[in-house]
N, C-alpha and C positions, 0 to 999 in steps of 0.2 A: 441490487442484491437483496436479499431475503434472508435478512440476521438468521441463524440456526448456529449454535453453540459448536455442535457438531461437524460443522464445514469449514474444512481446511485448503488454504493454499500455498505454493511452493512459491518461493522467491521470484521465479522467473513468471509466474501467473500475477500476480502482485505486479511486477512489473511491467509485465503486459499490458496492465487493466491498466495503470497508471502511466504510460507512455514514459515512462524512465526507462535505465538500465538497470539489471540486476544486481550492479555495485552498488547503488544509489541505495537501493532497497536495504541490502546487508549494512550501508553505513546507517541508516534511518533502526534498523535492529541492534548496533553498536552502539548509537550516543543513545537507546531507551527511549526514541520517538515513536518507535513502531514495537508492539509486544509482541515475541512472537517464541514457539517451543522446540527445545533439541527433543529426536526421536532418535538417538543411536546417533548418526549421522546428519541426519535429516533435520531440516531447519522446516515448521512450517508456520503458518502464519492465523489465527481463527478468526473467520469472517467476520465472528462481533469487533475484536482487536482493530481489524479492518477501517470496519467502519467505524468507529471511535476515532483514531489515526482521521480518517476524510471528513469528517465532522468541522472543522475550520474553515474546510476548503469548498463547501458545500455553496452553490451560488457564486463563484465568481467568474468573472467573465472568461468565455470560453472561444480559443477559434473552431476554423470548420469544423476538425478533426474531433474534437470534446476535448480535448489536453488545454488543461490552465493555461491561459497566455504569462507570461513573464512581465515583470516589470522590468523598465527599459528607463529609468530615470535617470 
């Protein structure tokens, strides 16, 4: 991704990109882990907020697919 203030994503893009579900994503907007703005209806998400948000998670180990693997402890 290419930070730009100006680019926006929809919950289910967000979740796409991050192999979750689009719940996952809405509860991550709910507890304040993920910033994201009401447009009327419309929930979207700005690629800087984004990337802030993946900032942690940057570097860990990943299987085939690029989705975090889980800890299994």
């Amino acid at each position: 991704m290419n930070t730009n203030a100006n680019n926006f994503y929809t919950v289910e893009e967000v979740a796409s990109l991050l192999k979750v579900h689009p719940n996952t994503v809405r509860g991550w907007i709910r507890q304040g882990k993920l910033n994201a703005i009401k447009i009327n209806t419309l929930t979207r998400i700005r690629e800087a907020d984004l990337e802030i948000f993946m900032k942690p998670f940057k570097g860990r180990a990943s299987d085939k697919t690029g989705a975090a693997t889980r800890y299994k402890g």
